[in-house]
Chimera marker file (.cmm) of the C-alpha trace (Angstrom):
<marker_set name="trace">
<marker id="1" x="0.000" y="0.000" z="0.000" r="1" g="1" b="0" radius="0.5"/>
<marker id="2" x="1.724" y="3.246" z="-1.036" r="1" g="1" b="0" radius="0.5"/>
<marker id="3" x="1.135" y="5.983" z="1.521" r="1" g="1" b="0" radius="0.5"/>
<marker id="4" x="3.564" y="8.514" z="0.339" r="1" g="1" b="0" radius="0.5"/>
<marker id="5" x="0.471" y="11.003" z="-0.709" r="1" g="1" b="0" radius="0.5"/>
<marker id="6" x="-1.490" y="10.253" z="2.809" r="1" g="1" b="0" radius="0.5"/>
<marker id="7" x="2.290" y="11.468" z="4.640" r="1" g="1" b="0" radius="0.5"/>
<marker id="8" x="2.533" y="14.521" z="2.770" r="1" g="1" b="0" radius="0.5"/>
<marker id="9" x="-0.526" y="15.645" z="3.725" r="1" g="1" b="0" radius="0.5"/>
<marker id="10" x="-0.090" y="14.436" z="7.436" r="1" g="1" b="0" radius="0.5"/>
<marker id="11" x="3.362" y="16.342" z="7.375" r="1" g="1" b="0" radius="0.5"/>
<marker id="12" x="2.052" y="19.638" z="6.154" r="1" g="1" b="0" radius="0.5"/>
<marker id="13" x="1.037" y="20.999" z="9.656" r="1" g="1" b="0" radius="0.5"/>
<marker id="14" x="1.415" y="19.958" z="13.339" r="1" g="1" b="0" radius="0.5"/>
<marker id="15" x="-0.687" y="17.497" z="14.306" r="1" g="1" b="0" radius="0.5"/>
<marker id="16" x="-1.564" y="14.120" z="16.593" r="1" g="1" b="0" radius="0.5"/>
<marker id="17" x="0.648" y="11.954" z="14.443" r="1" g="1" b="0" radius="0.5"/>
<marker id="18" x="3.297" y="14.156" z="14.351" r="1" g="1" b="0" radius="0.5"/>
<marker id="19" x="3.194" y="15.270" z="17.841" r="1" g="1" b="0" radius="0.5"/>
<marker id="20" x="3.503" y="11.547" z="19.294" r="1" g="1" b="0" radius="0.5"/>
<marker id="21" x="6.197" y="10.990" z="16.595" r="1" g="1" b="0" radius="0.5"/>
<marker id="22" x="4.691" y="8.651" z="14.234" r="1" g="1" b="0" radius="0.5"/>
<marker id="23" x="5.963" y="7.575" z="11.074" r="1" g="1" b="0" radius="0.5"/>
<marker id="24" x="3.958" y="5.679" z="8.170" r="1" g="1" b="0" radius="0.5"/>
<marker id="25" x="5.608" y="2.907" z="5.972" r="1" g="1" b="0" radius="0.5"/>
<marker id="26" x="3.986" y="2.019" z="2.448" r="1" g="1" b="0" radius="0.5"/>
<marker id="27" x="3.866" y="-1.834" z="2.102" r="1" g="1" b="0" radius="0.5"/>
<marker id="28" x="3.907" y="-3.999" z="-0.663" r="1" g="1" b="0" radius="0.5"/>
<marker id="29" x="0.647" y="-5.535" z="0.196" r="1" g="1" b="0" radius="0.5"/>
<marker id="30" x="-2.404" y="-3.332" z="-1.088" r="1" g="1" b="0" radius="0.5"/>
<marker id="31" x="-4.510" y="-4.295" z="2.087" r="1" g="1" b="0" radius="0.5"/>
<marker id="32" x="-1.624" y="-4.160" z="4.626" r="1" g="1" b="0" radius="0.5"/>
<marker id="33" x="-0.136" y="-0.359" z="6.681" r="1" g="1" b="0" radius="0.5"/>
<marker id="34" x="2.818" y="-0.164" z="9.019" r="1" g="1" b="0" radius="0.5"/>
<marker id="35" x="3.924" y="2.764" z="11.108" r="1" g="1" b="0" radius="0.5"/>
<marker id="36" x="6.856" y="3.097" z="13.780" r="1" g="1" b="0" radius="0.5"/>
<marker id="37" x="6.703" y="5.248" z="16.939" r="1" g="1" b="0" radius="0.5"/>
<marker id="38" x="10.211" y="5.470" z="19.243" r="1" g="1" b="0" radius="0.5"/>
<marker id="39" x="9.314" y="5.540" z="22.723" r="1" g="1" b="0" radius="0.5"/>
<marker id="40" x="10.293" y="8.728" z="23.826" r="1" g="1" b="0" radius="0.5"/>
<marker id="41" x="8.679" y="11.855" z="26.215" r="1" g="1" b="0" radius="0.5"/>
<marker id="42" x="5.841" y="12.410" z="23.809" r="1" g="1" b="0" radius="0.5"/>
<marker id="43" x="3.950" y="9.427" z="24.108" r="1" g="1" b="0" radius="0.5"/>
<marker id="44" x="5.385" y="7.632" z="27.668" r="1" g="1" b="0" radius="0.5"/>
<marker id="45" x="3.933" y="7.298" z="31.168" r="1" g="1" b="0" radius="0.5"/>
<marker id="46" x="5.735" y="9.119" z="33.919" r="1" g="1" b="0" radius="0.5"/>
<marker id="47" x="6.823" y="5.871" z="34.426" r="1" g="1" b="0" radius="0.5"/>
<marker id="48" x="8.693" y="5.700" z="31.487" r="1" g="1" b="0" radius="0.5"/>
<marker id="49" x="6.409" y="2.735" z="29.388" r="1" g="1" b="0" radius="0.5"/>
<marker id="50" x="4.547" y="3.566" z="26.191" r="1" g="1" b="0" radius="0.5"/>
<marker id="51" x="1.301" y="5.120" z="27.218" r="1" g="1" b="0" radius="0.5"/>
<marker id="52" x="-1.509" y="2.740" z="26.252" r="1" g="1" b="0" radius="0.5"/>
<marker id="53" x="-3.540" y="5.997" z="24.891" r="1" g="1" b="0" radius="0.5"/>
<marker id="54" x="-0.330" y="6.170" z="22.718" r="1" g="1" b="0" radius="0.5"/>
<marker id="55" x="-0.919" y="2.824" z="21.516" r="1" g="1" b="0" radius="0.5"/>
<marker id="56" x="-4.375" y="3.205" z="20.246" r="1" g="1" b="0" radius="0.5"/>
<marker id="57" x="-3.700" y="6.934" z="18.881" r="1" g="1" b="0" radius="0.5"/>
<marker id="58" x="-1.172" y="4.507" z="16.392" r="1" g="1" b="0" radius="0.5"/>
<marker id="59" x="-3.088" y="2.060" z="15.834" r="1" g="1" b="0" radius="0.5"/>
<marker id="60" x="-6.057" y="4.512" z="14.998" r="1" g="1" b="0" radius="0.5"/>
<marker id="61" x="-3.979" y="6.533" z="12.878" r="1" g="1" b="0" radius="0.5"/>
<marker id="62" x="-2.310" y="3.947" z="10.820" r="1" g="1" b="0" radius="0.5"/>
<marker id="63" x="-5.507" y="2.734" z="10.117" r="1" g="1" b="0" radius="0.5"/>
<marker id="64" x="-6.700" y="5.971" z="9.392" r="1" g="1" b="0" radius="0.5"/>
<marker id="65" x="-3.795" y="6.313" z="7.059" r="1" g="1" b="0" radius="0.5"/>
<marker id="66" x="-4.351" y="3.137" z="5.286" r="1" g="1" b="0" radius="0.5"/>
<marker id="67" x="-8.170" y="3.984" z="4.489" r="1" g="1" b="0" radius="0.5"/>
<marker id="68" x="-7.172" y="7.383" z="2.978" r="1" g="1" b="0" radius="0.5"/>
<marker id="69" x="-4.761" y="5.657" z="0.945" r="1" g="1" b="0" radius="0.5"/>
<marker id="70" x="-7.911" y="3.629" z="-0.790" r="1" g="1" b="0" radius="0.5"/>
<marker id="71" x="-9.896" y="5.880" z="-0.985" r="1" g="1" b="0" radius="0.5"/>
<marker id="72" x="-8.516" y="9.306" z="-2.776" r="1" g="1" b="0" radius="0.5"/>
<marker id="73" x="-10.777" y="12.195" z="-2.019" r="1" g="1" b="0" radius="0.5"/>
<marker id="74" x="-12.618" y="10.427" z="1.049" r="1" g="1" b="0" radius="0.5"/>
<marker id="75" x="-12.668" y="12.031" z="4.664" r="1" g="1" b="0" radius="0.5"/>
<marker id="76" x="-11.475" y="8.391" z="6.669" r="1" g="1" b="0" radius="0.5"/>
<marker id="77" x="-12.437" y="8.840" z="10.206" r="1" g="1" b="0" radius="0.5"/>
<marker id="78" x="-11.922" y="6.462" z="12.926" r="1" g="1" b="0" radius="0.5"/>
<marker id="79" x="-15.505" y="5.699" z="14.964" r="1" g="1" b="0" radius="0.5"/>
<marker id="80" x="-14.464" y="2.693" z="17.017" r="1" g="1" b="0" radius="0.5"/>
<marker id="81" x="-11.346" y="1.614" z="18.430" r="1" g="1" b="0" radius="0.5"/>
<marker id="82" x="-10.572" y="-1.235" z="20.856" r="1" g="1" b="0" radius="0.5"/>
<marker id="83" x="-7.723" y="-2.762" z="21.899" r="1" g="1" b="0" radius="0.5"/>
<marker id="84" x="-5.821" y="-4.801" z="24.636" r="1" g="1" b="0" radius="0.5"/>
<marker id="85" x="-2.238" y="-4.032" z="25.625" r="1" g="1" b="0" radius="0.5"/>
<marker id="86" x="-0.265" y="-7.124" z="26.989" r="1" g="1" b="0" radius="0.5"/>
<marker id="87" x="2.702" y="-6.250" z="27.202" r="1" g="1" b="0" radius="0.5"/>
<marker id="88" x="4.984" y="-3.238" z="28.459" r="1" g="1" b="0" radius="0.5"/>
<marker id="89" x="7.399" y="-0.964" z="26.302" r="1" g="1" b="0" radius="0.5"/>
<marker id="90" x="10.276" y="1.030" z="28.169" r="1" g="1" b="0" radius="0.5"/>
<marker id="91" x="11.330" y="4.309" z="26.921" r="1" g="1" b="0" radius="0.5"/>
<marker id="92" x="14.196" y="3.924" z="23.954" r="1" g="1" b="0" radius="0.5"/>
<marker id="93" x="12.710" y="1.255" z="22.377" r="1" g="1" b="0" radius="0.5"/>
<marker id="94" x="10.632" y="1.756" z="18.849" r="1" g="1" b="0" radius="0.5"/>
<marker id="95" x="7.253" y="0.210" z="18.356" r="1" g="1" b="0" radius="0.5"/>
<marker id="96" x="5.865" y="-1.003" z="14.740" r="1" g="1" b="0" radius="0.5"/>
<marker id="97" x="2.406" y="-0.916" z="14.007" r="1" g="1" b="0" radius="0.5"/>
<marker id="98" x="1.051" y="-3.416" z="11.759" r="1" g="1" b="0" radius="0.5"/>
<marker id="99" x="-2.622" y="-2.941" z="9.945" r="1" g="1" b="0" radius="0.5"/>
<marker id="100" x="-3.992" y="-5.150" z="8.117" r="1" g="1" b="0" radius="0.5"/>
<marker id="101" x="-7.702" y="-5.213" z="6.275" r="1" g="1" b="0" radius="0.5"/>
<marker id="102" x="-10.209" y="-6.891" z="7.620" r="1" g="1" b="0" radius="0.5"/>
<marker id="103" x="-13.430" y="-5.711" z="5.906" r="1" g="1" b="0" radius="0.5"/>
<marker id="104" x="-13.371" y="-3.521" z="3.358" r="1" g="1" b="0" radius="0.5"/>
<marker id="105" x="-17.178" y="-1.848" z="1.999" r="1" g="1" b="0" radius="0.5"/>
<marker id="106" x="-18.420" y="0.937" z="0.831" r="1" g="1" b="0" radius="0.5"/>
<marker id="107" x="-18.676" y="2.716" z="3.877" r="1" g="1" b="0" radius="0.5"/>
<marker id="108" x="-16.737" y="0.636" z="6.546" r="1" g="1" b="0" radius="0.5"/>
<marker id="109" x="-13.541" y="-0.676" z="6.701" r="1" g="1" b="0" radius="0.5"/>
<marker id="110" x="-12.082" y="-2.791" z="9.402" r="1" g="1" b="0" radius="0.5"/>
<marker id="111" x="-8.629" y="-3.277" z="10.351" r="1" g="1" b="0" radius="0.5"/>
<marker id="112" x="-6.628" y="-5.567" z="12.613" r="1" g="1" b="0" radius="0.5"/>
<marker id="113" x="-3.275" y="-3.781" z="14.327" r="1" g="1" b="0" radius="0.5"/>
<marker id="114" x="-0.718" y="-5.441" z="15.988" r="1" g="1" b="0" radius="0.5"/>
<marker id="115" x="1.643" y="-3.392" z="17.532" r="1" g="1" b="0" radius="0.5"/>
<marker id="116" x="5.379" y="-5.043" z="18.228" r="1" g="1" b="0" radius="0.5"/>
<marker id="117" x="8.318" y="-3.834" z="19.958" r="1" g="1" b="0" radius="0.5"/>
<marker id="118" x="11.900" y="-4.217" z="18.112" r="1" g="1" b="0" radius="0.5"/>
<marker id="119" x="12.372" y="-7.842" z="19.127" r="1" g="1" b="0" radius="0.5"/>
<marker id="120" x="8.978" y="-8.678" z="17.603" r="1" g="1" b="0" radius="0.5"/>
<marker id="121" x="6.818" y="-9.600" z="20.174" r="1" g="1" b="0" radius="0.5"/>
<marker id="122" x="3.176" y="-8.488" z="20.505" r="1" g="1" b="0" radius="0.5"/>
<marker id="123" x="2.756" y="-5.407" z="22.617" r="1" g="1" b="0" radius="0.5"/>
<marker id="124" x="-1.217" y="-4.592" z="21.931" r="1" g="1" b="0" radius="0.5"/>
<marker id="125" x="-3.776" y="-5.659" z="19.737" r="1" g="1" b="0" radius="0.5"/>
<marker id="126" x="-6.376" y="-3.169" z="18.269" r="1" g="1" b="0" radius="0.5"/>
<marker id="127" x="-9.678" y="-3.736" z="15.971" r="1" g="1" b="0" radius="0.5"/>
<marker id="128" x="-10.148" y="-0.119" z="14.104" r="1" g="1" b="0" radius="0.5"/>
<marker id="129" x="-13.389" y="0.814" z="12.267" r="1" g="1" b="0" radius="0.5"/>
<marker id="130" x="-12.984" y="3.979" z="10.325" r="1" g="1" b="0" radius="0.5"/>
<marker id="131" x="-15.948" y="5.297" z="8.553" r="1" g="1" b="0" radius="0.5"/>
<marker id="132" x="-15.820" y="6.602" z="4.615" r="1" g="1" b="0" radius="0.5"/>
<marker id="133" x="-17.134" y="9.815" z="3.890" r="1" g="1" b="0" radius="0.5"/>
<marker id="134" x="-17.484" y="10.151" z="-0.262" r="1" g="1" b="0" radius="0.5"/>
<marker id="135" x="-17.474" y="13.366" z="-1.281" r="1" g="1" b="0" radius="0.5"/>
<marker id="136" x="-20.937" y="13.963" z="-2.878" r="1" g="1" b="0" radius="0.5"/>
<marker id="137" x="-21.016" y="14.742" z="-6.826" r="1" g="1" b="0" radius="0.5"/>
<marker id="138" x="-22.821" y="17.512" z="-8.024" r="1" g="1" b="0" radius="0.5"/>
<link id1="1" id2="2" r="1" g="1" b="0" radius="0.2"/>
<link id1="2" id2="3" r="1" g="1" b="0" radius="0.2"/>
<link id1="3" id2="4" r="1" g="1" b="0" radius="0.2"/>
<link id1="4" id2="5" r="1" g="1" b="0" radius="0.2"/>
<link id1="5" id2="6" r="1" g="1" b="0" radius="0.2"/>
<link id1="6" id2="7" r="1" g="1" b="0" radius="0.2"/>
<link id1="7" id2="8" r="1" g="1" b="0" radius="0.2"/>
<link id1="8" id2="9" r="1" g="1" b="0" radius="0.2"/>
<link id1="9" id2="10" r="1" g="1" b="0" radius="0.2"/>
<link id1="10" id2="11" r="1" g="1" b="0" radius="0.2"/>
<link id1="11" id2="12" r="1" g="1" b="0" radius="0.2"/>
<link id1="12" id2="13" r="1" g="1" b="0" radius="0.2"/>
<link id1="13" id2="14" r="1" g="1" b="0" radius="0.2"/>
<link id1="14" id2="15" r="1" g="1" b="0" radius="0.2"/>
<link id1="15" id2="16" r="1" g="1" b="0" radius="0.2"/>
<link id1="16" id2="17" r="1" g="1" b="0" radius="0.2"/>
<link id1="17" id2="18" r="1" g="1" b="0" radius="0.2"/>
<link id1="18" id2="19" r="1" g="1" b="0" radius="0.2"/>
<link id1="19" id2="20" r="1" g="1" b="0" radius="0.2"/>
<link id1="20" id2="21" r="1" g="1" b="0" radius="0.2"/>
<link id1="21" id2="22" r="1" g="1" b="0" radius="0.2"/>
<link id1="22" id2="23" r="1" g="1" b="0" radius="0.2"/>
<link id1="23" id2="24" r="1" g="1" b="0" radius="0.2"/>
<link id1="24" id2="25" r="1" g="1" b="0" radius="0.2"/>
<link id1="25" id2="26" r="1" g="1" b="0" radius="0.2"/>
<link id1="26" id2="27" r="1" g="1" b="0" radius="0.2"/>
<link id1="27" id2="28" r="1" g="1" b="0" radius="0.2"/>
<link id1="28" id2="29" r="1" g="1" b="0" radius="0.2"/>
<link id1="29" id2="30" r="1" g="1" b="0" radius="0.2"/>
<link id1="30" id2="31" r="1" g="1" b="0" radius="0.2"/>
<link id1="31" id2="32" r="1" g="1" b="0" radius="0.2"/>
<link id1="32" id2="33" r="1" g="1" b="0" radius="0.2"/>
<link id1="33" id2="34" r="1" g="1" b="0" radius="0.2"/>
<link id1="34" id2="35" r="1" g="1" b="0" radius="0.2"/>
<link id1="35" id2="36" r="1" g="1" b="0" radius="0.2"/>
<link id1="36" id2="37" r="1" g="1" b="0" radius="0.2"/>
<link id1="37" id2="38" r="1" g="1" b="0" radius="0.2"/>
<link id1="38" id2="39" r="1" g="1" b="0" radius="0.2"/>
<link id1="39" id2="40" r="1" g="1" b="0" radius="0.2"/>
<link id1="40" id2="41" r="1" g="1" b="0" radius="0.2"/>
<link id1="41" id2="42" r="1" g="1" b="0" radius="0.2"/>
<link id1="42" id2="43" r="1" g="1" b="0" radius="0.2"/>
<link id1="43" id2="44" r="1" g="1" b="0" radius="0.2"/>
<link id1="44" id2="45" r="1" g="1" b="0" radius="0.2"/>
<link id1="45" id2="46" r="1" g="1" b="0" radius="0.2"/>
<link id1="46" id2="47" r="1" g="1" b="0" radius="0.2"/>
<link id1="47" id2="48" r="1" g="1" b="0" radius="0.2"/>
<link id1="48" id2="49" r="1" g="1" b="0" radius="0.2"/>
<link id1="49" id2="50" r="1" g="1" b="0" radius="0.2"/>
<link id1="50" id2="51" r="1" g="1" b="0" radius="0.2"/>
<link id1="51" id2="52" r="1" g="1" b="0" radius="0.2"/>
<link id1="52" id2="53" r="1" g="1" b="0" radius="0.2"/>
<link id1="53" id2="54" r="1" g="1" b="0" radius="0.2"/>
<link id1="54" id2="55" r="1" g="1" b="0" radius="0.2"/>
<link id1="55" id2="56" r="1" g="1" b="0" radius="0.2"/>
<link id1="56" id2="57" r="1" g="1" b="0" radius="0.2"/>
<link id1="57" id2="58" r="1" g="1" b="0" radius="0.2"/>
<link id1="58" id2="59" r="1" g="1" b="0" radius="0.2"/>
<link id1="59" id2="60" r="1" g="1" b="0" radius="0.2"/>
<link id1="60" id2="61" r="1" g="1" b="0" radius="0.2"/>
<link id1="61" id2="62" r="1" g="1" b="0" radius="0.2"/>
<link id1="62" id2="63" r="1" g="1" b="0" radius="0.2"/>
<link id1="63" id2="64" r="1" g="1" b="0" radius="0.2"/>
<link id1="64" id2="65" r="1" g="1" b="0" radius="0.2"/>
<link id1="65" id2="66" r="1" g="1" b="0" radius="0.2"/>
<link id1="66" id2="67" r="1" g="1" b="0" radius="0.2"/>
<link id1="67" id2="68" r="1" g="1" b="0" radius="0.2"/>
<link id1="68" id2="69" r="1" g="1" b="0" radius="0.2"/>
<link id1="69" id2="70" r="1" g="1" b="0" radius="0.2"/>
<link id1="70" id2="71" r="1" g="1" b="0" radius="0.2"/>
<link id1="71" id2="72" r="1" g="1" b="0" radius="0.2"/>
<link id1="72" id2="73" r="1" g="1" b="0" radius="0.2"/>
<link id1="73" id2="74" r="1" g="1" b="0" radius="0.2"/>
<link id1="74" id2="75" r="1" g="1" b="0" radius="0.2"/>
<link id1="75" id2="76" r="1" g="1" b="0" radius="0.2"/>
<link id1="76" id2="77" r="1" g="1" b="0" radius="0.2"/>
<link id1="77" id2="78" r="1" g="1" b="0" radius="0.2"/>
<link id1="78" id2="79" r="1" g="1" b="0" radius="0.2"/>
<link id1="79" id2="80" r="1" g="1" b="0" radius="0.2"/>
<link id1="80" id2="81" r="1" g="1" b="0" radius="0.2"/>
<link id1="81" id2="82" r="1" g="1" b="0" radius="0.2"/>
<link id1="82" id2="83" r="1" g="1" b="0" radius="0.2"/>
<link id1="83" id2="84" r="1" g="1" b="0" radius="0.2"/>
<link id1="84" id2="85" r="1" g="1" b="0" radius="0.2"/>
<link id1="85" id2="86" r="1" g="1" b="0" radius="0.2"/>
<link id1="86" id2="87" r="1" g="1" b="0" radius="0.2"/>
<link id1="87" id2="88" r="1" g="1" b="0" radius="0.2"/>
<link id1="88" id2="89" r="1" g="1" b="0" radius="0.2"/>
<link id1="89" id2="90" r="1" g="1" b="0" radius="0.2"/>
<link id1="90" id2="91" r="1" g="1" b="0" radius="0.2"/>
<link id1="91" id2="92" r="1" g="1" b="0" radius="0.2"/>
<link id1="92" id2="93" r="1" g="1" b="0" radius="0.2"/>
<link id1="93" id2="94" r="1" g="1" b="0" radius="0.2"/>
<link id1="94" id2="95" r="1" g="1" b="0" radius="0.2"/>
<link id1="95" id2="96" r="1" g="1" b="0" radius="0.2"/>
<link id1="96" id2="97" r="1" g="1" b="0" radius="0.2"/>
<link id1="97" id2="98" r="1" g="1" b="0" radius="0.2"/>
<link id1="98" id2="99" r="1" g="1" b="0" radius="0.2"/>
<link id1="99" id2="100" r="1" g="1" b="0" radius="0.2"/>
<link id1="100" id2="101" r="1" g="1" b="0" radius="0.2"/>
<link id1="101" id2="102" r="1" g="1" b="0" radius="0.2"/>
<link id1="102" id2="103" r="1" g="1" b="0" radius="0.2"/>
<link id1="103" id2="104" r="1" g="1" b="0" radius="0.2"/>
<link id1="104" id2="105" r="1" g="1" b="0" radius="0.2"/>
<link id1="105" id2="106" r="1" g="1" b="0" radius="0.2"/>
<link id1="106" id2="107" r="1" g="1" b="0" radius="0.2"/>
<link id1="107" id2="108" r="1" g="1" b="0" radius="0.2"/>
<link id1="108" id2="109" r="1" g="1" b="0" radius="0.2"/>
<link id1="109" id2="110" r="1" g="1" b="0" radius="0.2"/>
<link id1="110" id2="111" r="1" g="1" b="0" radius="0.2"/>
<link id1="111" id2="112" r="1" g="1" b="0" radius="0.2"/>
<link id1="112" id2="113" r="1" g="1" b="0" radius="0.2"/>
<link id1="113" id2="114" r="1" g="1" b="0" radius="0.2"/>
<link id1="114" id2="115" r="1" g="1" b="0" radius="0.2"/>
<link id1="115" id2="116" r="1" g="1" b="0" radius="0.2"/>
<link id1="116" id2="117" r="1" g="1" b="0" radius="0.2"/>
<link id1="117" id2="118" r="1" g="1" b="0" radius="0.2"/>
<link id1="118" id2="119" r="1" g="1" b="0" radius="0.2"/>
<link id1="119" id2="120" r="1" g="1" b="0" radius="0.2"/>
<link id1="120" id2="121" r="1" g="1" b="0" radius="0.2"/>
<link id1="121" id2="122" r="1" g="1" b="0" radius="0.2"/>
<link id1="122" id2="123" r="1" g="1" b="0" radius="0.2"/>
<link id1="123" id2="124" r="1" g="1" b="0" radius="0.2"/>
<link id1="124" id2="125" r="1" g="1" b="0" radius="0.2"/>
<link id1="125" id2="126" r="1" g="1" b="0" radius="0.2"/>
<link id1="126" id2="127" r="1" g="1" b="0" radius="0.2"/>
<link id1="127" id2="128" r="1" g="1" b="0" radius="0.2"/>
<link id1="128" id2="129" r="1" g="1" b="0" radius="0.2"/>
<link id1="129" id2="130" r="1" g="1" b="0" radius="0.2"/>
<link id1="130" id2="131" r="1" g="1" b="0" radius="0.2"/>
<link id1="131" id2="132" r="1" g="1" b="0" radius="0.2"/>
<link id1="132" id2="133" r="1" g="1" b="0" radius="0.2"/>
<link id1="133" id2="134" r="1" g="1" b="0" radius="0.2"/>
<link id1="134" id2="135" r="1" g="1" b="0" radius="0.2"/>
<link id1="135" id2="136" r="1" g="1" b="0" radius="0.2"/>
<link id1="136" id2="137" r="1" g="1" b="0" radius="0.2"/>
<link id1="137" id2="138" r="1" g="1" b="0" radius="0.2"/>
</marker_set>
């Protein structure tokens, strides 16, 4: 999935993904997103860990990402997220997001993220439904 037009627009002013440090990968798969996030005082606990909140704002956002990509000229908006986290991150490290399509209609799309840390293992799982809006032709 190429996301190179989605980032540009993401990149053009300040914003959630940008704050938290989030960076979008295009894939070779046309159903599949990644993203990476380091670890760092943006998006930790006081405690140092990844903030859970952090966790679905990626997860949300890469699916978010992913929708936009297919669909051109749609408003993708995320209307339920839910996720469980099962493992801790420490600050330092870099979390990958991994999206992949569940359901994809007219209106709905579905997406399964699994979010690893650098040696691979599963840190949270997240469904995502984002909602298409179509621009209406006139």
């Amino acid at each position: 999935m190429n996301v190179e037009r989605i980032v540009e627009i993401i990149n053009a002013k300040p914003n959630l993904s940008t704050a938290l440090g989030m960076e979008f990968i295009s894939t070779p798969e046309v159903d599949t997103c990644m993203a990476r996030m380091k670890v760092d005082e943006r998006n930790r606990q006081p405690f140092g860990f990844l903030s859970g909140g952090a966790s679905l704002a990626l997860a949300e956002n890469v699916a978010g990402v992913a929708s936009s990509a297919m669909c051109p000229g749609c408003a993708c908006v995320g209307i339920e997220v839910s996720g469980s986290h099962v493992k801790a991150v420490v600050e330092g490290d870099t979390v990958t997001a991994y999206a992949h399509l569940l359901h994809e209609g007219t209106t709905l799309h579905v997406w399964n993220v699994d979010i690893k840390d650098t040696s691979g293992e599963l840190i949270s799982n997240v469904r995502v439904t984002n909602y298409i809006i179509r621009q209406k032709r006139g």
